[in-house]
C-alpha positions as CSV (number, residue, x, y, z in Angstrom):
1,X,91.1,130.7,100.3
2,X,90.0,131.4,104.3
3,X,87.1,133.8,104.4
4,X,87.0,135.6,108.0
5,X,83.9,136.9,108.8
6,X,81.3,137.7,112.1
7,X,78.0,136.1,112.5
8,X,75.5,138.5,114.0
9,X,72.4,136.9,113.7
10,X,72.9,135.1,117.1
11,X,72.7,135.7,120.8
12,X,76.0,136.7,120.9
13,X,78.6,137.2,117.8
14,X,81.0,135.0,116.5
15,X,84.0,135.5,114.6
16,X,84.2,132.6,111.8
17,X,87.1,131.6,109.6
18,X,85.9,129.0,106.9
19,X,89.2,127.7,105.3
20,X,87.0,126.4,102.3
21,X,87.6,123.2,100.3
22,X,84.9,120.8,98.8
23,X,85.1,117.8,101.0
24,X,83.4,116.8,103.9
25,X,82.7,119.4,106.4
26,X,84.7,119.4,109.3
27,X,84.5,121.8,112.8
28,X,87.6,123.1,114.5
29,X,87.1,124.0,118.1
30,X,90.1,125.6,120.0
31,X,91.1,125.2,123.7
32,X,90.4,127.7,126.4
33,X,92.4,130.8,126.1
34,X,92.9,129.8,122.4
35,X,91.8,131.6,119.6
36,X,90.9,130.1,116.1
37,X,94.3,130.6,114.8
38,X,95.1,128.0,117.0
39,X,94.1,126.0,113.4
40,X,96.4,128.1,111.2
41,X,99.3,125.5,110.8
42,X,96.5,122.6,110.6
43,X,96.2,121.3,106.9
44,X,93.1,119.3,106.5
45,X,92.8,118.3,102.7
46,X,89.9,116.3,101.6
47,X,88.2,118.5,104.1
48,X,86.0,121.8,104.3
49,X,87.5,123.2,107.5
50,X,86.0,125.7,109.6
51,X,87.2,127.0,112.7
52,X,85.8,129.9,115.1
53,X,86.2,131.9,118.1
54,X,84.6,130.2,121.4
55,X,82.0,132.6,123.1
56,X,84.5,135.1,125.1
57,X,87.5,134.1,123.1
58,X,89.3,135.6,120.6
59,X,87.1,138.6,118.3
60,X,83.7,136.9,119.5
61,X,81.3,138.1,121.9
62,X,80.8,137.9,125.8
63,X,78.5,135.9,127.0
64,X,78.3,133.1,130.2
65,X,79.5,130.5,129.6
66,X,76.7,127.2,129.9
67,X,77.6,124.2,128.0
68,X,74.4,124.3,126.3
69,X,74.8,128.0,125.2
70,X,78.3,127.1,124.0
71,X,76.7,124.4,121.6
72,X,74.1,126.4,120.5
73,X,77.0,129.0,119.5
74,X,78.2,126.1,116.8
75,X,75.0,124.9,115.9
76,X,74.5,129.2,115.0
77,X,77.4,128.2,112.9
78,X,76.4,125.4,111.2
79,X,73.1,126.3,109.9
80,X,74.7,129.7,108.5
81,X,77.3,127.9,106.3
82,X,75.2,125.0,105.6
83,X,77.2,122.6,106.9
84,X,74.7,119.7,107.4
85,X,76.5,117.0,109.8
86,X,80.2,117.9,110.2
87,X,82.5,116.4,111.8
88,X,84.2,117.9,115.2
89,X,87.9,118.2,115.8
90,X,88.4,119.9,119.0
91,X,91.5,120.3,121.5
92,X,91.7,121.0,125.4
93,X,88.3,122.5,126.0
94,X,87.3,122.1,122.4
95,X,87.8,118.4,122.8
96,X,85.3,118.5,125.6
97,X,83.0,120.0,123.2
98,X,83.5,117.9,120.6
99,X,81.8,115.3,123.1
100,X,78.8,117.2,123.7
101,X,78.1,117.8,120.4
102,X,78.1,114.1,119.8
103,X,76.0,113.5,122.8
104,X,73.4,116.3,121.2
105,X,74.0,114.9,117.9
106,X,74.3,110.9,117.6
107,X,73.9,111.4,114.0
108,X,77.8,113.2,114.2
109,X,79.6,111.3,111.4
110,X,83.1,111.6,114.0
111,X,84.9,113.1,116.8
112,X,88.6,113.8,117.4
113,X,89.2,115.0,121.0
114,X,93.1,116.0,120.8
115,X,93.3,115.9,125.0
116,X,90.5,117.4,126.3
117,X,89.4,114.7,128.8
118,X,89.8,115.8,132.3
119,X,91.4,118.8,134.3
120,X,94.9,118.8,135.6
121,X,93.0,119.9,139.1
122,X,90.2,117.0,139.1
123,X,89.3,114.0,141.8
124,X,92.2,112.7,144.5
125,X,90.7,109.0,142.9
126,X,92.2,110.2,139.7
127,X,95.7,110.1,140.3
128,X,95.6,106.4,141.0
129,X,99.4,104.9,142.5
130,X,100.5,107.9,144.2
131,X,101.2,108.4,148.1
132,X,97.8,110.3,149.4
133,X,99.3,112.7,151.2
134,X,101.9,113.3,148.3
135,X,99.0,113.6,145.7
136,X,97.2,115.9,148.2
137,X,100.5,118.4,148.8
138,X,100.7,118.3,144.8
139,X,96.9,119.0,144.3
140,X,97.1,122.1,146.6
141,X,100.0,123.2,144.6
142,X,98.4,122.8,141.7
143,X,95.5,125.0,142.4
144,X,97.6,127.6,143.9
145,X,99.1,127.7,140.7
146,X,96.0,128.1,138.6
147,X,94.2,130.6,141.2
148,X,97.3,133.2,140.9
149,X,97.3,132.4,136.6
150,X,93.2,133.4,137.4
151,X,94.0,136.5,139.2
152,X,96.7,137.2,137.0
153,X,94.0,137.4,134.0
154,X,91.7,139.4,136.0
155,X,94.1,142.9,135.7
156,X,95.7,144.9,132.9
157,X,98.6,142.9,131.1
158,X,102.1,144.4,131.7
159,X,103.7,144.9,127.9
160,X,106.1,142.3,128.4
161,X,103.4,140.1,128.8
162,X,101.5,140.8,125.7
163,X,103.3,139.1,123.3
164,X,102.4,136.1,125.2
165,X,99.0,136.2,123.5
166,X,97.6,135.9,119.9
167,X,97.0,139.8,119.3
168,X,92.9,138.5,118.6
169,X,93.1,137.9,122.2
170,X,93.4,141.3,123.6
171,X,91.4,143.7,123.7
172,X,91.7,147.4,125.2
173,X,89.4,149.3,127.5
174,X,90.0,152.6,129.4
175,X,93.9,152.7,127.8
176,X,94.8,149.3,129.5
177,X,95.4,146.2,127.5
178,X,93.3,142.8,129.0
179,X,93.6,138.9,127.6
180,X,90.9,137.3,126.8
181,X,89.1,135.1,128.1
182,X,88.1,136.9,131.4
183,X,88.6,135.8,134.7
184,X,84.9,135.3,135.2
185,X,84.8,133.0,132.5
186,X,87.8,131.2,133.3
187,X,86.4,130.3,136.8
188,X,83.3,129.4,135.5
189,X,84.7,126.7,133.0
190,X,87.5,125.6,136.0
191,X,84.4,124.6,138.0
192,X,82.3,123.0,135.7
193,X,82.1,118.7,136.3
194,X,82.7,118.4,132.5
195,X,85.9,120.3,132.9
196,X,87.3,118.5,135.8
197,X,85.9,115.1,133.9
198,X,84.4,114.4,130.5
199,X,85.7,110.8,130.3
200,X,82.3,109.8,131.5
201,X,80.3,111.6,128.9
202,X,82.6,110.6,126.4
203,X,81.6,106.7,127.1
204,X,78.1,108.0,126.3
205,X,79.0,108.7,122.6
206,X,78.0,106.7,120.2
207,X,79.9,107.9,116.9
208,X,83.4,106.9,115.9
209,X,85.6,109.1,118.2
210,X,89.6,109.3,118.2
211,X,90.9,110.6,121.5
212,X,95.1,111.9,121.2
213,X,96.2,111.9,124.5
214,X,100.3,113.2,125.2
215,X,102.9,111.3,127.2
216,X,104.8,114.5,128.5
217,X,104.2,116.9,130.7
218,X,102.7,120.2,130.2
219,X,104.6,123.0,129.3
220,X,104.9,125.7,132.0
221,X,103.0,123.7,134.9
222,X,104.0,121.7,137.7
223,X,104.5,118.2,136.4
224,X,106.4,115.4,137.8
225,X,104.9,112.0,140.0
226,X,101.3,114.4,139.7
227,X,101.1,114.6,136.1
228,X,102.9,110.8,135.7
229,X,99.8,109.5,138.1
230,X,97.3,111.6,136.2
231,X,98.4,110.2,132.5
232,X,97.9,106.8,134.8
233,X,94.4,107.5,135.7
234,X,93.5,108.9,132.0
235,X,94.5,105.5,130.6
236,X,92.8,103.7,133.5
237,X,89.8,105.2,132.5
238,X,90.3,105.2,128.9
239,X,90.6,101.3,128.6
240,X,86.7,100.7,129.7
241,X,85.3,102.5,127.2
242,X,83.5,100.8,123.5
243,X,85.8,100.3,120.6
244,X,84.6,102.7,118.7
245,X,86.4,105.1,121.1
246,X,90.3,104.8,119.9
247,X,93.0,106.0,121.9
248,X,96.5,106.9,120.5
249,X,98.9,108.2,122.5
250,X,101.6,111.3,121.0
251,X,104.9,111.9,122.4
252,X,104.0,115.6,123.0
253,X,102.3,117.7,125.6
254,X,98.7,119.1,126.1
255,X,99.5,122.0,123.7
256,X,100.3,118.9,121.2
257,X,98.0,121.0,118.2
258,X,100.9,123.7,118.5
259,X,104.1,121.6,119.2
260,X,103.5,118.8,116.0
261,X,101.0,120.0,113.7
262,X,102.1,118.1,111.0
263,X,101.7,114.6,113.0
264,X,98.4,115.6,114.5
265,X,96.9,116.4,111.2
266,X,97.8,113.2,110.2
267,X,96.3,111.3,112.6
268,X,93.0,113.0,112.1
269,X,93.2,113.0,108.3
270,X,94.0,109.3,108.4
271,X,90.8,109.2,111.2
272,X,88.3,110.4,109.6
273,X,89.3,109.2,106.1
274,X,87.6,106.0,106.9
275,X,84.6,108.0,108.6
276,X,81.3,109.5,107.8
């Protein structure tokens, strides 16, 4: 049975649920703007699975984020529940955490990065096969788009809105309803060069790593030629790294941990079945 609970004995506290079960241990690390519910319809068997709240997320605390701190938030984690050398699963943003824990910990039995590579918004040479001037028009777009969704997260949600979010991810101050994470922390993680790219850290990893990357476009964002010479420039990139980096590919979107459960638990169970 999940046991929720808060870890206070750190810089910052995090909100914890460890789902239990005797196997191996394994870490659940949500997207950004996720929450660690995100994990709910994920069945893991064979597995310990624990998932929690990233720093500003969901019920933990507020704090800046730094990649290091970030880490140091699951490493908090670990040590209280004893979890030795876990394995990571992470999606989005997770999935780009999942590769720097693996860069801090060689000794990381796995990795499953369930598309968290590189940002929609990242460098012009990423889009490879696509008119310049089209790719630029599409960039600008793009980060119009994801400026005005930063803004929007900045002010007090209208209550049509709310339902829109996992209720963990609100929080009320002064009689006005707010999503977390905040805007500050949304712009900081936007700018960060492991947000725009990790697919060069990830070549620097030298566990067994399974990256999940989806063949549609994502839901409720400008897609079309952008996103087709993106998916492009992921694979590009993705075919010079080691073999013991595998790629599948999942006829789903970015949100591919909410649309097929089921199939992604699969893929990861069958993963790390013959790992660690």
């Amino acid at each position: 049975m999940a046991h929720d609970f808060t870890l206070t004995d750190h810089d910052i506290p995090l909100a914890v649920r460890d789902r239990g079960g005797s196997g191996e241990p394994v870490l659940l690390l949500h997207g950004l703007g996720g929450t660690l519910e995100a994990w709910d319809p994920f069945d893991l068997p064979g597995h310990r699975a624990v998932a929690l709240d990233l720093r500003g997320h969901g019920l933990s605390g507020d704090g800046p984020w730094e990649w290091d701190k970030a880490l140091d938030d699951l490493e908090a984690v670990v040590k209280h529940l004893g979890l030795g050398n876990p394995a990571v699963v992470g999606q989005s943003l997770g999935g780009m955490l999942a590769v720097a824990w693996a860069r801090r910990h060689p000794e990381c039995p796995a990795i499953v990065n369930l598309d968290g590579l590189r940002s929609a918004e990242s460098d012009p040479g990423n889009y490879p096969g696509m008119d310049p001037e089209a790719r630029d028009r599409e960039l600008a777009r793009l980060k119009a788009t994801f400026d005005q969704q930063a803004a929007g997260m900045g002010g007090p949600l209208p209550a049509e809105l709310r339902p829109m979010f996992p209720a963990r991810a609100l929080v009320e101050r002064d009689g006005q309803v707010y999503a977390r994470p905040g805007v500050d922390l949304l712009e900081t993680v936007r700018r960060t060069p492991e947000f725009r790219d990790t697919i060069p850290l990830l070549g620097e990893v030298s566990c067994d790593a399974l990256v999940v990357i989806p063949t549609r476009d994502p839901q409720g964002m400008p897609g079309g030629e952008l996103m087709e010479a993106f998916r492009r420039g992921v694979r590009r990139d993705l075919a010079g790294l080691p073999a013991h980096i595998e790629v599948r590919e999942l006829d789903a979107g970015h949100d591919m941990l909410a649309e097929q459960p089921a199939t992604v638990a699969a893929l990861v169970t069958d993963f790390l079945a013959t790992r660690g």
